[in-house]
N, C-alpha and C positions, 0 to 999 in steps of 0.2 A: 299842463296837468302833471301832478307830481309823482312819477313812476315808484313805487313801492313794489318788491319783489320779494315775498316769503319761500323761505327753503327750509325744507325740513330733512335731520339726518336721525337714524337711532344708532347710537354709537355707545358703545363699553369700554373700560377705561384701557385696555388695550389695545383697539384702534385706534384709541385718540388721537397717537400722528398722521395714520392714514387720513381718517376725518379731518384733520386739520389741513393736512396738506391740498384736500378736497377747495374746502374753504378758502383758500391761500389762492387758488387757483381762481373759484370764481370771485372774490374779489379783485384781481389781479387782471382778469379779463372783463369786467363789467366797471369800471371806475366811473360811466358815464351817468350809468343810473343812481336816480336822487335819494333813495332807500333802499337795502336790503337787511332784511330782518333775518337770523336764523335762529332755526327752534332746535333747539339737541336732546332727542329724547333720550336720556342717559343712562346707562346701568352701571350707577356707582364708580364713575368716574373722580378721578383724583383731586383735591385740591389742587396741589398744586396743576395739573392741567388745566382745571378749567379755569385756573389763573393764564395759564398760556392763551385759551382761546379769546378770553377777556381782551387779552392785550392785541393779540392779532387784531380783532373787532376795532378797538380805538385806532389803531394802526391807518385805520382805513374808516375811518370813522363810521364804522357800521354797526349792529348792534346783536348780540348774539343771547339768547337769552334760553336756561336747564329745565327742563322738565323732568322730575325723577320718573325712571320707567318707573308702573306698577306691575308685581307678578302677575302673570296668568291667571293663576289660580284665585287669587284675591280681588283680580279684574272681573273676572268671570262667573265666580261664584260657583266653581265647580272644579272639585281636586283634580281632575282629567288634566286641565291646561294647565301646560309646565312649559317651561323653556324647551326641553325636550320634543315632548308634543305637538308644539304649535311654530318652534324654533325661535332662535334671541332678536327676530326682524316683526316678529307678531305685531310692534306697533305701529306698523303700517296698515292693521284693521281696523286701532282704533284712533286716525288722527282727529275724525269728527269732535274727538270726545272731550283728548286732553291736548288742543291748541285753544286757545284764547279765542273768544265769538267773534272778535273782529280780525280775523283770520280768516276770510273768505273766499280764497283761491291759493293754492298751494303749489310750489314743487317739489315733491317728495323724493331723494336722492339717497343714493345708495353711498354708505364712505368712501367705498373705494372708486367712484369716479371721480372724473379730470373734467374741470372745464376750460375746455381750449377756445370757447369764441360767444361772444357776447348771446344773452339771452333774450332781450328786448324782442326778438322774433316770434320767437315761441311763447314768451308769457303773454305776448299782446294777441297771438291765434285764439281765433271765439270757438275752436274746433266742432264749427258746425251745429251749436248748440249742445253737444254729448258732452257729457260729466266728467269724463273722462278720459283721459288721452296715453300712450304710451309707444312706444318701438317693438315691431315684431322682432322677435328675438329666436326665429328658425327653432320652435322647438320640437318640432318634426311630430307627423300622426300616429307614431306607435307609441312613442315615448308618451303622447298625451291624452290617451286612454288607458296605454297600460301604469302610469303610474299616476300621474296627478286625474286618473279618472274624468276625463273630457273629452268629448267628441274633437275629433282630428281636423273639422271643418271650424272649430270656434277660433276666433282671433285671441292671440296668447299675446300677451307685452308684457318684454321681463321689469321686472320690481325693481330695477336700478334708477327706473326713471317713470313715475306719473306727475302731469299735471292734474290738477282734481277740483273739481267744481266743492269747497264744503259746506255752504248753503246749501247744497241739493242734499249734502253725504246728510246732514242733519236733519233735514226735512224728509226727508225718505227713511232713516232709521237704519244707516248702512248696515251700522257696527252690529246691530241686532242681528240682521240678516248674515252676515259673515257667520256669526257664534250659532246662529239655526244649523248653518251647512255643516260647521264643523261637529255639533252636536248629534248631526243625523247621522254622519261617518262614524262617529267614536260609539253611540249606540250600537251599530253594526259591526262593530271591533276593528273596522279599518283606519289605517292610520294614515297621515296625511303626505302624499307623496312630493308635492310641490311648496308646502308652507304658506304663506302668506300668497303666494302668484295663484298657487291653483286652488284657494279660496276667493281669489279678487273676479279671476277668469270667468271663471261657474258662475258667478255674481251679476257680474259686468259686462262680458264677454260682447254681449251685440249693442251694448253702448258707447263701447271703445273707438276713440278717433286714433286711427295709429299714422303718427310722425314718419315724418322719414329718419332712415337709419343713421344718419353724422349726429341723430339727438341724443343718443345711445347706442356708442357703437362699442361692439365686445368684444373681448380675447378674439374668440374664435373666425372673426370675420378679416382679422387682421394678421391670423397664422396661416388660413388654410383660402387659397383658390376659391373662388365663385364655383366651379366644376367639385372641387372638393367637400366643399360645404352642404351640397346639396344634395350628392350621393349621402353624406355622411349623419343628415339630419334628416332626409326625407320628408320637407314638410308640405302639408298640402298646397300651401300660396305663400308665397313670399315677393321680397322686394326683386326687380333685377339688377342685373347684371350692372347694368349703366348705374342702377341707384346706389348699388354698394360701392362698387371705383369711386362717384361721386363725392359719396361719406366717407371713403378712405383721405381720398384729397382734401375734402374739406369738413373735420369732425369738428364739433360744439361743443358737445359732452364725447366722453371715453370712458368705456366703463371694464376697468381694469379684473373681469371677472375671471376666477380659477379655470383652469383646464389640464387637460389630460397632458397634452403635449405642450405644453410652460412646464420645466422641471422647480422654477423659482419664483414664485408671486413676488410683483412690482416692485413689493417693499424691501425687500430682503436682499441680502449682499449676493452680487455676481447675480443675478435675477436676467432670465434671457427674456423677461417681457417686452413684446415689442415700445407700453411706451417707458418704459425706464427711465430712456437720459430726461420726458419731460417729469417724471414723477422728483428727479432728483431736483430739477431746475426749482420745481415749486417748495422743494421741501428745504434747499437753501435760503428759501425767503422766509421759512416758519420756524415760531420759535423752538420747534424739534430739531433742527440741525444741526446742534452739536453732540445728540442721544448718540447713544451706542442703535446700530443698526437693528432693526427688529428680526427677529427670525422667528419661524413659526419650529414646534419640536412634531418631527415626524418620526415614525415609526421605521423601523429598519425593511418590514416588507411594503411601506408604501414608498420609498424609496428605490428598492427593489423595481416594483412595479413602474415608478415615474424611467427607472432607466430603460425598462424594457420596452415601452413606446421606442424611443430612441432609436437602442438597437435591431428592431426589423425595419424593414425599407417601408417608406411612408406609404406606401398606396397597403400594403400591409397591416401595419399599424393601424391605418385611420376604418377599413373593415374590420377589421377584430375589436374596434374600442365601438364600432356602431351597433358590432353583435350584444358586446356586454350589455351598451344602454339598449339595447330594446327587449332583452332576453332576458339579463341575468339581475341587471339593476332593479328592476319591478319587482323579483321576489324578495329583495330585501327590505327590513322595515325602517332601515337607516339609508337614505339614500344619500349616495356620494353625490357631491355637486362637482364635480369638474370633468365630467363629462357627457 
C-alpha cells in the first residue's frame, strides 16, 4: 500500500528558514516513505523563498504545495479576529477548511520543530478511534485556569504537534465550534490566553489521544530535571520519569520551543539551545545556508530580564519564573510565551 503522509506548517516569510530547515529534516529522516505532501499555510511569504522550498521539494522528490493565509478578520467575519487577537498560528483552527478534501488525516507541525526519526509510526496509530492526538506539554493546573481558562484536570497538548482525523474535523463542524468559543470569550471582554491551544483544548480536550513525549519533545524538558520540571510546572498528570529519559534518548520530533532560561532561540548565532548543533546540521542541507544568520531584535529590558534568570542560582531562578507564570503572567493581556 502506498504510504502518503500529509504535513502541514503556517509559516511567515520570516521563518521561512526555520520552516524550511523543519522540512529539510523530515525529509531527510523519512526517505523511506513513498509520498509526502506539505501544505504551507503562508503569510506572504517571499518569492524567492518559496522558490527555495520549491526546490528543497524536488530535491527529494516530494511535493510542497502554498496556501495563502486568510485574515482573521475576513475569515471570520467579524472585526474582533486579528492576528493580534487570535495570534499569527490561528490556522491551525481552521485546517478543515483551507486543505484540499482529499486531505484526510493530517500532521500539523509547528516550524520550529526537528524531525529526528522516521514517522511511519505514529502516522499509521489508529489512536484508539479519537480524532485527535497530540503530547502533554506539562502545562501545569494554575497556569491552566488562570490563563487559558481550563479546568487543571483537562488533557492540554501543545500545538507544536497534532495528528488530526479531518473527515471528522468537517463532519463535525470543528472550525465553527473553535469561532463559538472564541466568540463567547471576546463577548465577555476576555481575551484569549493560550491562542489556538487553549481554543483546541476546551474543544477537544477528552477526545485527545496523547502520544508519548520523544513525539514532541520541548525546550523545557531538555534544560530542566524530571524533579525540576515538576515543581516548576505543577501539573495535575503527566508523563514519568522513565517516559521523559526515554524521549530524551530517543526523540522523533523536537520542538525547538522559547523559554525563559534559553538566552538564544535555535536559530540565531551563539544560541545555547540544547539542539543547535542539530538545527545547524539540517540547515547546511537547506537552501538557507549560505543567509546571514537570523536574529530576533529584542528589547534592552527583555535582555535584561533573559540575563537575570542566569545570574541567581537555579533552584532560585526556576521559583521566581513559576511565581511570575502563575501570578503575574494571567494579569497580563499579552502573554509572554517562554515561560
Amino acid at each position: 500500500m502506498c504510504m502518503r503522509i500529509n504535513v502541514a506548517y503556517c509559516c511567515s516569510n520570516l521563518f521561512s528558514e526555520v520552516c524550511g530547515v523543519s522540512i529539510v529534516s523530515l525529509f531527510e529522516n523519512n526517505k523511506d516513505l513513498d509520498s509526502i505532501y506539505v501544505y504551507i499555510l503562508e503569510d506572504r511569504i517571499s518569492k524567492d523563498n518559496k522558490e527555495r522550498f520549491l526546490s528543497l521539494a524536488k530535491s527529494y522528490s516530494r511535493k510542497i504545495v502554498f496556501i495563502p493565509m486568510p485574515s482573521p478578520e475576513e475569515f471570520y467575519y467579524d472585526s474582533r479576529f486579528t492576528f493580534d487577537s487570535v495570534g499569527r498560528t490561528f490556522g491551525r483552527m481552521i485546517w478543515g477548511d483551507v486543505l484540499p478534501r482529499d486531505v484526510h488525516k493530517l500532521l500539523s507541525l509547528d516550524c520550529d520543530t526537528m524531525i529526528l526519526g522516521n514517522l511511519r509510526e505514529l502516522w499509521c496509530n489508529d489512536m484508539d478511534g479519537k480524532p485527535i492526538g497530540g503530547v502533554d506539554d506539562c502545562m501545569g493546573k494554575t497556569a491552566m485556569k488562570k490563563t487559558q481558562h481550563l479546568s487543571g484536570d483537562m488533557v492540554h497538548c501543545n500545538a507544536g504537534m497534532y495528528l488530526i482525523d479531518l473527515d471528522l474535523w468537517r463532519e463535525e463542524g470543528w472550525t465553527e465550534l473553535f469561532k463559538q468559543y472564541i466568540v463567547d470569550l471576546f463577548d465577555k471582554g476576555i481575551a484569549l490566553g493560550g491562542y489556538e491551544e487553549e481554543v483546541i483544548t476546551h474543544t477537544l480536550s477528552r477526545r485527545f489521544y496523547v502520544f508519548e513525549p520523544q513525539y514532541n519533545l520541548m525546550t523545557l524538558e531538555q534544560v530542566m530535571t524530571y524533579r525540576e520540571l515538576m515543581n516548576f510546572r505543577q501539573p495535575e498528570r503527566y508523563y514519568t520519569e522513565d517516559e521523559i529519559k526515554y524521549a530524551l534518548d530517543n526523540p522523533v520530533i523536537t520542538h525547538t520551543t522559547n523559554l525563559f532560561y534559553v538566552k538564544k532561540r535555535v536559530f540565531e548565532s551563539n544560541s545555547d539551545h540544547p539542539q543547535r548543533d542539530n538545527y545547524l546540521k539540517y540547515r547546511d542541507m537547506s537552501p538557507w545556508k549560505n543567509d546571514e544568520t537570523l536574529e530576533m531584535s529584542y528589547s534592552f529590558r527583555h535582555q535584561v530580564i533573559k540575563s537575570i534568570w542566569h545570574l541567581l542560582p537555579r533552584r532560585l531562578s526556576f521559583g521566581l519564573a513559576r511565581f511570575v507564570r502563575n501570578e503575574i503572567r494571567p494579569l497580563l493581556r499579552k502573554k509572554r510565551d517562554d515561560i
